[in-house]
C-alpha positions in Angstrom: 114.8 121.2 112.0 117.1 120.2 108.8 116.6 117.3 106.8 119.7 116.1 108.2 118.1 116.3 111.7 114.7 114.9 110.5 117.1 112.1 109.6 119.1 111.7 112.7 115.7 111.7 114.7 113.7 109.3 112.5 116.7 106.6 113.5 116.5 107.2 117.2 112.8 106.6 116.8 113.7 103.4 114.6 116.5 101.5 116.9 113.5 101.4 119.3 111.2 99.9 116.3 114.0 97.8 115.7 114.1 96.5 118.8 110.8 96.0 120.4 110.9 98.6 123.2 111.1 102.0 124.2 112.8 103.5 127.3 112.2 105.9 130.2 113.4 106.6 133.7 111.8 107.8 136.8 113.3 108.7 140.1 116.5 107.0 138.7 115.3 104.2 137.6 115.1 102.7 134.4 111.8 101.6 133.1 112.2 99.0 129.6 108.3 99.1 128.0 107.7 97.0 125.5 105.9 97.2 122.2 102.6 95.1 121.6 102.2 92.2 119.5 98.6 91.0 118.3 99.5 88.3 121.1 100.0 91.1 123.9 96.8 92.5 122.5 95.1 89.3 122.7 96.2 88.8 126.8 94.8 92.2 127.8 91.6 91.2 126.3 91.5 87.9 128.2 92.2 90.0 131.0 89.3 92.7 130.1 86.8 89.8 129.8 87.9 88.6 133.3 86.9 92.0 134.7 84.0 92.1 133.1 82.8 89.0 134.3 83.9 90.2 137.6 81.7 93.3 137.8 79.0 91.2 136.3 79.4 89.3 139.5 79.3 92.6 141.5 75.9 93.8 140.2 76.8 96.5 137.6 74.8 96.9 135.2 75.6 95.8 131.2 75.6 98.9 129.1 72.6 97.2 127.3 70.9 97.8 130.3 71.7 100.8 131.1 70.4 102.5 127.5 67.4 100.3 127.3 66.7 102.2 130.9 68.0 105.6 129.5 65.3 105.3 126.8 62.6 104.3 128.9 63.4 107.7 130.7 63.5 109.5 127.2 66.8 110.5 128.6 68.8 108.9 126.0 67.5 107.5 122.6 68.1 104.3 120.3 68.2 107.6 117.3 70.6 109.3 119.5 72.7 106.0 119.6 72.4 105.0 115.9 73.0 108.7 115.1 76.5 108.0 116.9 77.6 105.4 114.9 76.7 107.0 111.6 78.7 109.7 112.3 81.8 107.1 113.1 80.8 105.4 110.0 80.5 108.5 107.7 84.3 109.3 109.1 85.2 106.1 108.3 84.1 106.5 104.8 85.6 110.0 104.4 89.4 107.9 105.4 88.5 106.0 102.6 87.7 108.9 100.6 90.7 111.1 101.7 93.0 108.3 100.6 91.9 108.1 97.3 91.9 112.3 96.6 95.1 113.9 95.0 93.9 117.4 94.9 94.8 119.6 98.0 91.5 121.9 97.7 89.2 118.6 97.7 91.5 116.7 100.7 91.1 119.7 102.6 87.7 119.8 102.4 87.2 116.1 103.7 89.5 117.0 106.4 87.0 119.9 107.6 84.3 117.2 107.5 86.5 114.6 109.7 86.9 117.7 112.2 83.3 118.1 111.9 81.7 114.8 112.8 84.6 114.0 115.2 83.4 117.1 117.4 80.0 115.8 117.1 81.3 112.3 118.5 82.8 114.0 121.3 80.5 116.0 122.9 77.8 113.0 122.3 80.3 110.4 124.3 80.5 112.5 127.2 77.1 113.1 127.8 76.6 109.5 126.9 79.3 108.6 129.5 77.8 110.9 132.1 74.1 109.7 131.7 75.6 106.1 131.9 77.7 106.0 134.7 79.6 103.0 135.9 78.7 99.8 134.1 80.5 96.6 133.2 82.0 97.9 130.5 83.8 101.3 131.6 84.6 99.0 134.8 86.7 96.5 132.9 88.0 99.3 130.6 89.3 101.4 133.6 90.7 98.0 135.1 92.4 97.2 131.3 94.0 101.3 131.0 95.9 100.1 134.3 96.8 96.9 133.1 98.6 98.4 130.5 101.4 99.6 132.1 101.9 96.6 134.4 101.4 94.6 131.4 104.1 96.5 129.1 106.3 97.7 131.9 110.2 95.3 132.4 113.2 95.3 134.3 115.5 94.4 131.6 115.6 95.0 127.6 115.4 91.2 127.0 111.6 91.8 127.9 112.1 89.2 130.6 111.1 90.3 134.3 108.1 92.4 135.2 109.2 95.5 136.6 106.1 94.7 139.4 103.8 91.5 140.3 100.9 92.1 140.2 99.4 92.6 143.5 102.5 95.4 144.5 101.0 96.8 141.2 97.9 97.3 142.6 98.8 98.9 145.6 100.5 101.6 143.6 98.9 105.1 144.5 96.8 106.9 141.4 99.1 109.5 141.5 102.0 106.6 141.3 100.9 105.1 137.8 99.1 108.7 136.4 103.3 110.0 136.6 103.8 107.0 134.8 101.2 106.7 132.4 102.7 110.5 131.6 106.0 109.2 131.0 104.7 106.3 129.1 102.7 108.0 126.5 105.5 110.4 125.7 108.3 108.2 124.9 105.4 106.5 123.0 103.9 109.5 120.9 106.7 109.1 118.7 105.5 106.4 117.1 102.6 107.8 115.5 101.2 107.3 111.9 103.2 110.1 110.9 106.0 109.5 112.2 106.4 105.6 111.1 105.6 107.1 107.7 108.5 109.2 107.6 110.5 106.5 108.6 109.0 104.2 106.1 109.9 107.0 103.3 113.6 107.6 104.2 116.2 105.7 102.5 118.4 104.3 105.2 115.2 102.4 105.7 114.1 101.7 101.8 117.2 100.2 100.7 116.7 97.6 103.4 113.4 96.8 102.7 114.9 96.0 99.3 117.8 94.0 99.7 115.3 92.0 101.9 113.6 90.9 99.0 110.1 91.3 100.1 110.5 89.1 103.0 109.8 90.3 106.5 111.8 87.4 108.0 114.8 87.9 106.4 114.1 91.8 107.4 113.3 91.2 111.1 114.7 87.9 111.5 111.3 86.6 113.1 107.7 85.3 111.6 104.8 87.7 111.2 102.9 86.7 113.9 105.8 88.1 116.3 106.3 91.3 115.1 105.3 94.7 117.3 102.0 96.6 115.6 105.0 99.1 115.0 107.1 96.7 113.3 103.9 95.6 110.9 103.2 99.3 110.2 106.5 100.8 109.0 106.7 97.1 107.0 103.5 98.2 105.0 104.4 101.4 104.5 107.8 100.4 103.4 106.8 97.9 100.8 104.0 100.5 99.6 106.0 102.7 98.5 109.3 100.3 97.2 106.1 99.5 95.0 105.3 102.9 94.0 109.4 103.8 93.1 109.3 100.4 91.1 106.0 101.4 89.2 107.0 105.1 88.4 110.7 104.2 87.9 111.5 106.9 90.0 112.7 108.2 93.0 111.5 111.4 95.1 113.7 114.4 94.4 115.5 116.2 96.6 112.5 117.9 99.1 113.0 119.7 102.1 111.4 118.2 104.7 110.9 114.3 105.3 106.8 115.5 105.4 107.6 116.4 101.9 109.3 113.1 100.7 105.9 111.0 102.2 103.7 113.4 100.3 105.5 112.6 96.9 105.0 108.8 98.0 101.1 109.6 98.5 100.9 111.9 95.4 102.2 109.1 93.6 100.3 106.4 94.5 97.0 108.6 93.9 98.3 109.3 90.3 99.2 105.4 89.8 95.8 105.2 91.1 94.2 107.4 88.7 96.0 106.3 85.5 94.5 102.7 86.2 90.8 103.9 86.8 88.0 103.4 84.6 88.3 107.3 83.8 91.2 107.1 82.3 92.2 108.6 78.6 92.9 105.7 76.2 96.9 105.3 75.2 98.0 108.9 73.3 94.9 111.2 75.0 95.4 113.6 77.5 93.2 114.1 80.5 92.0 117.0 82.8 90.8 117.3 86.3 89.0 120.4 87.4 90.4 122.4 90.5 94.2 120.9 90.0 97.0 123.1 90.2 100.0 123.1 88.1 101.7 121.6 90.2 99.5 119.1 91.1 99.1 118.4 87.2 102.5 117.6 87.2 102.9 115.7 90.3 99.9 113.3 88.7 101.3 113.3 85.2 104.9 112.6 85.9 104.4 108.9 85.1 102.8 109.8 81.6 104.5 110.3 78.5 106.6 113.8 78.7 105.9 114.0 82.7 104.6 117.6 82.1 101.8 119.2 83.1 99.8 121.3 80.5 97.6 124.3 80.9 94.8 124.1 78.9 94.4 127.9 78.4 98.0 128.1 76.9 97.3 124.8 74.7 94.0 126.9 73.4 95.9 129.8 72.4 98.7 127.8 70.6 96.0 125.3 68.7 94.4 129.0 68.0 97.4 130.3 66.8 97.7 127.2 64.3 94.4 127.3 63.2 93.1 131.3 62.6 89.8 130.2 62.5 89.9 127.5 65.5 88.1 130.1 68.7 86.0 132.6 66.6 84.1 134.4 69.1 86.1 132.7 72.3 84.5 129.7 71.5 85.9 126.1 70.3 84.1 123.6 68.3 84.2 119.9 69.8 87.0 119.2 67.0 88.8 122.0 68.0 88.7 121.1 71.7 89.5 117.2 70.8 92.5 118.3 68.6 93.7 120.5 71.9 93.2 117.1 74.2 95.4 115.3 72.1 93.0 112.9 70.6 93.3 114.5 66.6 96.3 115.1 65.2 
């Protein structure tokens, strides 16, 4: 796909953004679904607390119960449990981490530990799930999955009518709502973090974000508190990186891919990042971090004073080339080295 096309595509994706839903048909007819607001949110968890109550009512067991019994049967254990959610903490962390990394070698390797715990995390949930077996909680979960679609599903694209009531919702067949769950989720994968990134990072989009001022109701003519999680997201990302063109005083160059443009965006806030930490060089120094590429030195130093990238072997040779008896034997005094850094004239 061109850049042209990466374009094209990222504004099909965003007239949907823009306006609140997404579309799909099925045996000819038209099926409006509509994007979540932290209010939507908030109704299907009234409605998950309902089912709860009502399978508390039925006799199921509380998850609580259900371990504490596991346990006594040494068939699952409180380590096994708390082992479970330090591996979802320690992936957590590594988000954090990952965020904050500029070099590719080092992101990479937090990405194999994400893979790592997350495989862990899966194989112990279904054997957690299978020893479990139906208690309150998967009850009202299953219940909420289907109440999704009712919940999202309209007639019209003023959001208006309910494509179903409720109780001819319920009569649907499994097979009836799994074909359009299918159909749901795929008109609704395009709106991953990815994606809403790239549209975040192209310009049709930026300019707008900037002759809004900063204000999200002048943007989307509505408060806050009504925007989709969709809406919300490619905001953020938007104003992130207005911030990062305004601090750098520059603009990404001409990339290839829109994948490209979002990684300049990132690159640039970690080296924004890094020339405020406590780490870095005072005013006229230079600074070096182990494992970068050239073109990763550059990509972090383009906000410094030339924008270039320097490598240190070919700054060693010149200094020695200077200074005959700078290197004797391969090996620089601490002056030498300081002068190379940029700290002596």
């Amino acid at each position: 796909m061109s850049f042209f096309d990466e374009i094209t595509e990222a504004q099909r994706v965003y007239k949907d953004i823009l306006n609140g839903f997404s579309v799909f048909k099925k045996d000819g007819e038209t099926f409006f679904v509509k994007h979540f607001t932290e209010v939507d949110h908030g109704w299907i968890q009234e409605y998950k607390k309902e089912c709860f109550q009502r399978a508390r009512k039925k006799g199921l067991a509380k998850e609580s119960e259900q371990l504490k019994l596991l346990s006594e049967q040494q068939l699952w254990s409180r380590e096994q449990e708390k082992e479970l959610d330090y591996w979802k903490m320690e992936i957590s962390n590594l988000e954090v981490t990952k965020a904050k990394l500029i070099l590719a070698k080092q992101i990479n390797q937090v990405k194999k530990q994400i893979r790592g715990y997350q495989k862990k995390i899966k194989e112990a949930e279904e054997e957690r799930a299978e020893l479990l077996g139906l208690t309150c909680e998967s009850f009202a979960d299953k219940k909420v999955s289907e109440y999704y679609m009712f919940y999202s599903l309209y007639k019209d694209q003023d959001l208006k009518h309910k494509y179903y009531k409720f109780e001819d919702y319920e009569e649907l067949s499994s097979i009836e709502i799994s074909e359009m769950v299918k159909l749901n989720n795929q008109v609704l994968s395009d709106f991953n973090n990815k994606n809403l990134k790239k549209i975040a990072a192209c310009p049709f989009f930026l300019n707008s974000v900037m002759i809004s001022k900063n204000n999200p109701f002048i943007f989307f003519g509505k408060p806050i508190v009504e925007l989709t999680n969709y809406q919300q997201e490619i905001w953020g990302n938007g104003i992130r990186f207005k911030n990062i063109i305004e601090q750098k005083n520059d603009t990404p160059p001409k990339m290839l891919t829109l994948q490209d443009v979002v990684d300049w965006y990132e690159n640039a806030a970690g080296s924004l990042e890094s020339a405020n930490s406590k780490d870095k060089v005072s005013a006229g120094g230079a600074k070096s971090i182990v494992g970068a590429t050239s073109e990763e030195l550059e990509k972090l130093t383009s906000g410094d004073d030339d924008g270039k990238a320097v490598d240190l072997h070919a700054a060693a040779a010149k200094h020695a080339e200077k200074n005959p008896k700078a290197g004797k034997g391969g090996v620089f005094t601490m002056h030498d080295m300081m002068k190379i850094h940029g700290e002596l004239d």
